[in-house]
C-alpha positions, 0 to 999 in steps of 0.5 A: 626628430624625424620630419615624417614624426613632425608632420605627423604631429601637426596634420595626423589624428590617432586613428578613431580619435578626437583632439584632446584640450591642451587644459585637459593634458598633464604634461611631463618632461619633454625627456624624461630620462635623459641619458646624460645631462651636462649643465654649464656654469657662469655662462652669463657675464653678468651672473659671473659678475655677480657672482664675483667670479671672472668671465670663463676662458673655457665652459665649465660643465657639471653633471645632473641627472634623471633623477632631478628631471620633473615636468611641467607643475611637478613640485620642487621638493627641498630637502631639510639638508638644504637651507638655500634653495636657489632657482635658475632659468636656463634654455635647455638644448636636447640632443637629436644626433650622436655628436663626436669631435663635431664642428662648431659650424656643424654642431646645431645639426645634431640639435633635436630642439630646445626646451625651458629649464630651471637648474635649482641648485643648494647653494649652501651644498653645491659651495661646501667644495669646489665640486658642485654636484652635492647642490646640483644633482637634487631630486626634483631639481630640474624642472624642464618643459612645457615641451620641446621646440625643434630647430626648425622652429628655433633656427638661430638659439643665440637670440631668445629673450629668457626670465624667471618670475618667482610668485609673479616678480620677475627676478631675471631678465635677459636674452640668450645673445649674452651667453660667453659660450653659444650653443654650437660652442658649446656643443663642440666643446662637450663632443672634443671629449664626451659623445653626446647621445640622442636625448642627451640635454644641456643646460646652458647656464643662467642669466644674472638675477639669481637668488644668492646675488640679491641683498638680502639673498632670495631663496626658494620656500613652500609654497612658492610658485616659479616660472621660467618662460623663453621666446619661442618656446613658451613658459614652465611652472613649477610649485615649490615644496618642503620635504618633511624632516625625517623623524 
């Protein structure tokens, strides 16, 4: 994002207009239409070990796409395929700068800021291979907002506190410091092999609390209300709903 955009933004008025209360705005995706989303897994050491899964030597990336971006009170919508419906609070980095082969001392240079995101997988879909897309990639299934928070406002990503509250109890809790891979690790990473395009967003994995770990397992229903909040950033509201069974 263009410093003369952002001071725009926060001095400039549209020519002949009145400000607008924010109560009164609807609010989408900060990028609607990312041109690649790359989501992490088992990037918390506490959700690898509640998953029973080992810390990962390496990041494990796996695609979602623009079909699954909501905003902002947009509804969850589960299908009848899936039974499992899980929710996860991730700090979503949007790209800002083409990033190649980009160093890790280098690589937050190429972060236009960062956003809250909810990656809502099926769980009972993404475990029926070793490939998770067929739970990842659902429509509706990843809510992102309420807006986007530039670096300059968030110099140091790796020290945020993060959680999720489903109908007002909060299931995670946790701060960005206990990621296995940070940001710009993972953003070196990721360029080593793929070219990170403007408006591209990474979801960088989730802390420990998710639904399928609790005894008994907590899964996402009509009618159910999640929240995902982010020091710094602010906090996501999404109502769940059910897709009516096709006839």
């Amino acid at each position: 994002m263009g410093r003369d955009l952002v001071a725009y933004l926060e001095t400039g008025r549209a020519q002949g207009g009145e400000p607008v209360p924010l109560e009164r705005l609807r609010l989408r995706a900060p990028v609607p239409r990312p041109g690649k989303v790359v989501g992490i897994g088992l990037n918390y050491r506490d959700h690898a070990a509640e998953s029973g899964q080992p810390i990962p030597e390496t990041p494990i990336l796996f695609p979602k796409f623009a079909n699954s971006v909501i905003g902002p009170g947009e509804p969850i919508v589960i299908p009848p395929e899936t039974r499992q419906a899980d929710y996860e609070a991730e700090l979503g980095v949007v790209i800002g700068r083409r990033a190649r082969r980009v160093s890790e001392a280098r690589a937050l240079e190429h972060v236009a800021g960062y956003t809250c995101v909810n990656d809502v997988s099926a769980r009972d879909l993404q475990f029926l291979s070793s490939q998770w897309m067929a739970g990842k990639a659902i429509d509706t299934f990843l809510p992102c907002g309420p807006w986007l928070v530039t670096t300059e406002e968030i110099p140091d990503p790796q020290d945020l506190a993060i959680s999720l509250r489903l109908n007002g109890e909060t299931m995670q809790a946790s701060r960005t410091s206990q990621m296995v891979f940070g940001v710009a690790e993972l953003i070196a990473w990721i360029s080593r092999t793929m070219t990170l395009e403007p408006g591209d967003l990474i979801a960088t994995g989730t802390p420990p609390g998710v639904g399928f770990a609790r005894t008994p397992p907590v899964w996402l229903r009509e009618g159910d209300l999640v929240t995902v909040e982010i020091e710094g950033i602010g906090a996501l509201t999404n109502p769940v709903r059910a897709e009516p069974t096709p006839p």
